[in-house]
N, C-alpha and C positions, 0 to 999 in steps of 0.2 A: 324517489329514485329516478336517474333518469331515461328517456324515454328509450327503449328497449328497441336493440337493431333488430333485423328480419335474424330467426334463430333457423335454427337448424339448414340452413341456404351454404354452400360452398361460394366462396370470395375469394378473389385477390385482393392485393392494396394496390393503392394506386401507383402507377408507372414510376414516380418520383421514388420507389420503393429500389428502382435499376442503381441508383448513387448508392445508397446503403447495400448493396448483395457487390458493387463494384468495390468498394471500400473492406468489405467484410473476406472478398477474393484476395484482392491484392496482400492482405494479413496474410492469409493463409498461407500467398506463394512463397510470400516474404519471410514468413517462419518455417516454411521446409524448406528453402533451400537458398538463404541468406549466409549461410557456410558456405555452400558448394560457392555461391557467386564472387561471396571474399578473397575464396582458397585460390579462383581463377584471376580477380583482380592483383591478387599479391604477385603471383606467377608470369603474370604479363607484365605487370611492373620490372620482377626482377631479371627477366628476361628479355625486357625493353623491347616490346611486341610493340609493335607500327600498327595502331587504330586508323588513322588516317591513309596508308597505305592499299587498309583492304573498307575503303570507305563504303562502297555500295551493298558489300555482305553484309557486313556491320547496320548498313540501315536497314536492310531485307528482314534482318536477329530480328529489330528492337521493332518494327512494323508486325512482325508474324507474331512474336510476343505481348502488343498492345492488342491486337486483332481477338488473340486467343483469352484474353481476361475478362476482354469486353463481350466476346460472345457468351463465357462463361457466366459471368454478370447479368448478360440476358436471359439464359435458359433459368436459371436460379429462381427470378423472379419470375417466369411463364411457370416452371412447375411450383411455386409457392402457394398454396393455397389455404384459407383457415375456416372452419364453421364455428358458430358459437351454439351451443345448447345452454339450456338453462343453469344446468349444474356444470358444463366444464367446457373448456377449449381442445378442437383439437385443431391441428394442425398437419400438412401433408408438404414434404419437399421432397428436391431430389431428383436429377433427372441420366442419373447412373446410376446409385443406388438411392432407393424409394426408402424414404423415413417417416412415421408417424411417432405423435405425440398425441398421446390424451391425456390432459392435466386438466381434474378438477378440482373447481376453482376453494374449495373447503382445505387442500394441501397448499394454498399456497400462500407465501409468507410475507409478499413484499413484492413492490409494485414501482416499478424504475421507469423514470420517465426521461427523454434526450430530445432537445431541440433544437436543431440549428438554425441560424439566423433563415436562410430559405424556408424551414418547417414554417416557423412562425408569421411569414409571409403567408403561405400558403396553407394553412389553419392545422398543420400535420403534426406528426410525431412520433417517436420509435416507442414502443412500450416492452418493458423486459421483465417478464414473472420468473420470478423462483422459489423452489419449495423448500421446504423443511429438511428435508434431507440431504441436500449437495449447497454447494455455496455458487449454482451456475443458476445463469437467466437461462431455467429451462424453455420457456415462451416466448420467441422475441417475434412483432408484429412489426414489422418497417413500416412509417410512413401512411396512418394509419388518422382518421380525424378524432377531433379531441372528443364530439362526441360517443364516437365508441370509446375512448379510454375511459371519460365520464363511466359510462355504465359497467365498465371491468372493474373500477377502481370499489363502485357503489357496492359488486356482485360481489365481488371478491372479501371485500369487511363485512358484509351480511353473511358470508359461506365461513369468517374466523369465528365468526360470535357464536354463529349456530355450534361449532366445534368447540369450543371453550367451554360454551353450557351444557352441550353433552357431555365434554370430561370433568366433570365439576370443575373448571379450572380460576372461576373467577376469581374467587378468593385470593389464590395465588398468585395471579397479576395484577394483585390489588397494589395503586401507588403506594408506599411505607407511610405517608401520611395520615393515607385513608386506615389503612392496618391497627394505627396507635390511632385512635383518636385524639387523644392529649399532648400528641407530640407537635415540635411547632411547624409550621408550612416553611417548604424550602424557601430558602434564601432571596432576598429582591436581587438580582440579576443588573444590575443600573450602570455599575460602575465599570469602566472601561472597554474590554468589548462584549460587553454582553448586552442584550436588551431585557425591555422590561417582561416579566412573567404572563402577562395580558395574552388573549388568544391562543395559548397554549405554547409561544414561545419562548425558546431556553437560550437559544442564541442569537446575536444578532450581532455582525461584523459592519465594521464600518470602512471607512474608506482610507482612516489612518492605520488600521489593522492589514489593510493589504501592503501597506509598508512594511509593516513586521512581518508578514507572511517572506516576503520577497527576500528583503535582509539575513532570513531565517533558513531561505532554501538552501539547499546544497546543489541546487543546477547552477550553481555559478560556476564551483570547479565540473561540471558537464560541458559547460558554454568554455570555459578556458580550454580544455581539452579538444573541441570543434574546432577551436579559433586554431588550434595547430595542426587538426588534422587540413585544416582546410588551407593552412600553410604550404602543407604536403603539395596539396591540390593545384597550387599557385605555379607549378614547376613551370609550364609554357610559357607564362608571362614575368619570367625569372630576369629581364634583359629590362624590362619598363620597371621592373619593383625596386632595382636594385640603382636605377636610374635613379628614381624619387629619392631613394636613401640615400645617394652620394651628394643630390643636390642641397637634403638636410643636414648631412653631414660637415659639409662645406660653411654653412651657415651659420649651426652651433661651433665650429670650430672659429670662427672670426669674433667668436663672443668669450667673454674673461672665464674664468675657473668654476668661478659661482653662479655665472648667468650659465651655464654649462649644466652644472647639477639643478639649475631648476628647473629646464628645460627637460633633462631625464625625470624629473620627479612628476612634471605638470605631463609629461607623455601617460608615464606608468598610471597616475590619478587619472587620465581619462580611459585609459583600456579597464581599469577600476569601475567606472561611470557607467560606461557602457555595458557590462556585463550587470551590474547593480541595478542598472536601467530595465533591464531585460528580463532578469528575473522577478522585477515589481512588476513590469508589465503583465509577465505569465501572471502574478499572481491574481488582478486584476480578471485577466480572462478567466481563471478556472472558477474565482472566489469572489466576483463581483456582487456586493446585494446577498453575499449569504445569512440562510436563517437555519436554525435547527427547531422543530417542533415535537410536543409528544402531543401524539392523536388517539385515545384509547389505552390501545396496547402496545402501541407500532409509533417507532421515532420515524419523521420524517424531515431529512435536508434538500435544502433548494440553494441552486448557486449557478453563475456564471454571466458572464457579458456579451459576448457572442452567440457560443453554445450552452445553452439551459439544459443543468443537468437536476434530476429530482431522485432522490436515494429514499426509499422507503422500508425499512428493515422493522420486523415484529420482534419484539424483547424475549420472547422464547425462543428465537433463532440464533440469538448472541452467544457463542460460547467462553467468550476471553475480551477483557477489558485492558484496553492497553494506556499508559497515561504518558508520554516520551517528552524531552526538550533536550536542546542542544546548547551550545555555548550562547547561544544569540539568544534564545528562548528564555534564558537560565538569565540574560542579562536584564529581559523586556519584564522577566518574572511570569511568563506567561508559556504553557506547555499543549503540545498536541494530542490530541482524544480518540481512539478507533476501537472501534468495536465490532471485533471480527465474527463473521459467521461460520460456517462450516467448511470443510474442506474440501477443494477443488477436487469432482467427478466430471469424467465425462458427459458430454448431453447424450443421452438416450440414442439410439442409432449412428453415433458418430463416432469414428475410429483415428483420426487425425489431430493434430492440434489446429487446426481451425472451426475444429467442432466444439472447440472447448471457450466457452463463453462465461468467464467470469462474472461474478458477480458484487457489487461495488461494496465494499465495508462501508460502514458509518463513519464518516471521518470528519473530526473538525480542525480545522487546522489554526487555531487560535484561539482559549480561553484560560482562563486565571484558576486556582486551588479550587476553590469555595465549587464554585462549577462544577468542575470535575467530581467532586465529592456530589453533589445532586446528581449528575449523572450516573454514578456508580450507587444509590439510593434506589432510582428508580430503574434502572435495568435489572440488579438485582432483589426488588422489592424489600421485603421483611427477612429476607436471607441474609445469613456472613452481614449482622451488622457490626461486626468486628474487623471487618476489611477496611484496607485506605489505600488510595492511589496514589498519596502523595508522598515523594520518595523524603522527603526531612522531617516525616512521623518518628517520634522513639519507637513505635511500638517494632519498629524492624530490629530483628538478631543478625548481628553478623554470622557468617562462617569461619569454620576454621582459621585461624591465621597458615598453616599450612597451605592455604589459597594461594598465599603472596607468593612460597617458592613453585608453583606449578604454572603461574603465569609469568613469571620470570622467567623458570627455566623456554618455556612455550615461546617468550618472546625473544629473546639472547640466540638460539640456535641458530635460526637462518642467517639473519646480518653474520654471525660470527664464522659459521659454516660454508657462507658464498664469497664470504672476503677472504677464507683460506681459498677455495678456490679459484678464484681471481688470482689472487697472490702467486701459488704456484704457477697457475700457466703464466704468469707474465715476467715473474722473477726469479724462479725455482723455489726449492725448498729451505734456501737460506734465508729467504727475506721472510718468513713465519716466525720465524725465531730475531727479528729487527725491535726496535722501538717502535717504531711507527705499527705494525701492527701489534704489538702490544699495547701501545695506547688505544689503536683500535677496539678492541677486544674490552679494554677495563671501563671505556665512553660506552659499551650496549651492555657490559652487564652494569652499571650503574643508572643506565635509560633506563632496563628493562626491570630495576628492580624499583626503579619511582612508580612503574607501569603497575607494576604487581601492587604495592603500596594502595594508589590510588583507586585498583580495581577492587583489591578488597573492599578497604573503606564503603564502595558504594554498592556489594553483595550481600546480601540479605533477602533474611523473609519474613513475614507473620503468619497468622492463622488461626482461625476461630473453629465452633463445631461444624460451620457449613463449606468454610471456601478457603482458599489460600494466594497469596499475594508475593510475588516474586521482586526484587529490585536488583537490578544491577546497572554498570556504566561506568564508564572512565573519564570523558571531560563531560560529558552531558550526563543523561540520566533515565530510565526507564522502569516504568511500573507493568506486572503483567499481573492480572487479577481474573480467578476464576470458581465459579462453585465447584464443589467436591462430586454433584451428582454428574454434573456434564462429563465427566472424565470416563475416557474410554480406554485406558493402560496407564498401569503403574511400573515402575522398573529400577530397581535397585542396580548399579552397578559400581563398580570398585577399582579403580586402579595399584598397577604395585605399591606406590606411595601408600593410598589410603588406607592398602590393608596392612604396611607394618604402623600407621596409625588410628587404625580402628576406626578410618571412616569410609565414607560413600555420599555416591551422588544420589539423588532424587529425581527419574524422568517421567514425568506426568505429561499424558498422552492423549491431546484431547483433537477434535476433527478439525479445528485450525490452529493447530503445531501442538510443538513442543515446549513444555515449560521445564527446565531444569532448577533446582537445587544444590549446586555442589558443594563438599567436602562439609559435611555436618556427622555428627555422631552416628556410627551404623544404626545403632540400637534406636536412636531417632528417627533415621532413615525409614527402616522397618516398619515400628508403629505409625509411623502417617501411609505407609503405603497400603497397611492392611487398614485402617482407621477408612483412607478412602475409597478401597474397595469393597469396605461391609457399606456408607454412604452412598455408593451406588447401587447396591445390591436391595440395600431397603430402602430407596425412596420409590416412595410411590409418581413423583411426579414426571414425565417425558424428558430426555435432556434438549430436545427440539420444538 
């Protein structure tokens, strides 16, 4: 074990601890009152308010407003204070209203580790605990050396085991391997991004894998959407931009037809580039060097090139397996993996959303079928081995075909209902009854009924005596997979449709979301609902 800091001693962390409380402020201001700020920006915009005008107030705002974070920022970290006891942490902040936490350390689940390239210099690091029951880093120590996390990390797996063997639980965190003996060992892991099984390793990313991550992201259309807000932005220097463009304008105009279009084409390919560029690059920073391991009972991720993030999540805290890929995922054949924990509670003492300190899912962002199936093995050990992640199993039933007309109709309304309104105010009431919007009108409900088509196709479910397995998706695909015991509400409900066709949805309610089922036989509806509320009712085993 290692060597044991001074216990029972009240501590700060060190000063370097003011970046993280400055960081963790400006969040907070920025999410209570990032509306009000917008609502004023739009308002001065549209009422073309002269900033430069009232230039000296304006710097008095933004001086009195930096003044005010940074001292906030300061007091934070003079009233932060943590002692350690042998069985637990507490910790004391707060310097309007006074908050304590005492979390010992046998409640806690998982053990988060953040370093930024400065921590690492300076031998620091943020550590973030969370327990069993909220999906929040109830514990978070800023800036903190890695010797003390050593011995949290050492206290904290000696304080689950002790807990495990008191609730006979070993058995049942037995890997499914260990369970069967006769059964064969998961899978070699070799092939493409995965690494080998050695050292407890399950995943291992490489470095052409953050091409796929990147390729795969949807911040591109985010980065497209900046590039125009920030178009917006450009208004002042509207006399030099427009300058540039006339002079390329001028240029491609002295060139033939076709040297014309490939100059529009070589333009569009590099705004292309550049956003392709951007989003490999994020993927690099977030996913640089990642690994997934199982240590025990507890998976643990490490990843990042800059900032060093470490996700430590215990397998009894997992409630819902999620298996997702997108059109790009779907082409690489490769899908992303998270594995959600519980649902976001306030932290203890805190009444704001800056008090609310999420906690990270288990998340991979790049592995192949075979994988994912080992994962969903060993999370859910010898339970639901009847369950699969992988959305082109037969063993998925579709629903209803009555599906297709309710997401049809769902889709066809607006387009069809805002181009009547358009129509009217801008032509009257005669041009509804034209061609042109009737062909409007027959182009969405013929979209919307490829839409409905295609969503059916990929709605379904399975289900064994322990868990159940959802699919759905329209160009990509998603798997959501969970045991029957973790479920905390069942709920049948019925629209007018369903009930002059004798069906119903299925919503299973568990502490991170909702899993729906819809449009399946009532009377089917029913017995899974009561099936998994007697599965709750008699398992003996915790859902956390």
């Amino acid at each position: 074990m290692a060597n044991p800091p001074d216990l029972g001693v009240w501590r700060r962390t060190s000063p370097f601890a003011i970046a993280f409380f400055l960081g963790a402020t400006i969040k907070a201001v920025a999410g209570s009152y990032i509306q009000l700020v917008a609502s004023f920006g739009a308002i001065a915009y549209l009422t073309r308010f002269e900033f430069l005008s009232s230039r000296g107030s304006l710097a008095w705002a933004i001086l009195a407003v930096v003044l005010a974070i940074g001292a906030a920022a300061l007091l934070r970290y003079w009233f932060f204070r943590f002692k350690l006891e042998e069985d637990r942490l507490l910790i004391r902040q707060g310097f309007v209203k006074r908050t304590a936490l005492d979390l010992p350390f046998d409640r806690v689940q998982g053990i988060n580790v953040e370093r930024s390239p400065v921590d690492r210099i300076l031998g620091l690091m943020t550590v973030r605990l969370d327990t069993a029951g909220t999906a929040t880093a109830e514990g978070r120590l800023p800036a903190v050396n890695t010797e003390l996390a050593d011995w949290l990390r050492t206290r904290v797996d000696r304080g689950r085991r002790r807990k495990r063997v008191g609730d006979g639980e070993d058995r049942a965190r037995t890997p499914v391997d260990a369970v069967h003996p006769g059964a064969e060992s998961f899978p070699d892991l070799s092939a493409g991004a995965q690494g080998p099984t050695t050292g407890g390793v399950i995943v291992r990313l490489t470095n052409s894998d953050m091409l796929r991550i990147g390729l795969a992201d949807r911040k591109a259309l985010v980065l497209a959407g900046a590039l125009a807000a920030l178009a917006q932005a450009a208004e002042p220097f509207e006399d030099a931009i427009l300058g540039v463009l006339d002079t390329l304008q001028t240029a491609v105009a002295d060139l033939g037809t076709f040297s014309q279009a490939t100059a529009v084409i070589l333009v569009v390919l590099a705004i292309l580039f550049v956003l392709l560029l951007a989003v490999v690059v994020g993927a690099f920073l977030r996913h640089h060097d990642f690994t997934l391991s199982r240590q025990g009972t507890a998976f643990r991720s490490r990843g990042g090139l800059l900032t060093q993030k470490e996700v430590v999540v215990e397998a009894a805290k997992i409630q819902q397996l999620t298996l997702s890929r997108n059109l790009v995922l779907r082409w690489f054949g490769r899908y992303r993996f998270e594995a959600l924990p519980a649902g976001a509670m306030p932290v203890p003492g805190g009444d704001n959303a800056g008090s609310l300190e999420i906690a990270e899912n288990l998340t991979v962002p790049l592995l192949d079928g075979p994988v994912a199936e080992t994962m969903r093995r060993q999370v859910f050990t010898a339970e639901a081995p009847g369950l699969t992640l992988l959305p082109a199993s037969p063993g998925f039933v579709r629903v209803s075909p009555y599906y297709i007309r309710a997401i049809a109709l769902r889709t066809v309304a607006v387009p069809v209902l805002g181009g009547a309104v358009f129509t009217l105010a801008q032509w009257g009431p005669s041009a509804t009854a034209s061609p042109p919007f009737a062909a409007w009108c027959l182009l969405w409900l013929a979209l919307s009924g490829l839409i409905g088509l295609q969503s059916w196709r990929r709605r379904g479910y399975l289900h064994d005596d322990e868990g159940l397995a959802s699919r759905r998706g329209l160009v990509g695909s998603r798997v959501d997979a969970f045991l029957f015991r973790k479920v905390q509400g069942v709920t049948v409900k019925r629209s007018p449709l369903q009930r002059r066709r004798g069906l119903a949805t299925l919503e299973v309610h568990l502490s991170s979301g909702v899993v729906t089922v819809p449009y399946i036989a009532r009377d089917t509806a029913a017995r899974l609902r009561d099936y998994i509320l007697y599965k709750v009712e008699s398992s003996h085993l915790p859902w956390h």
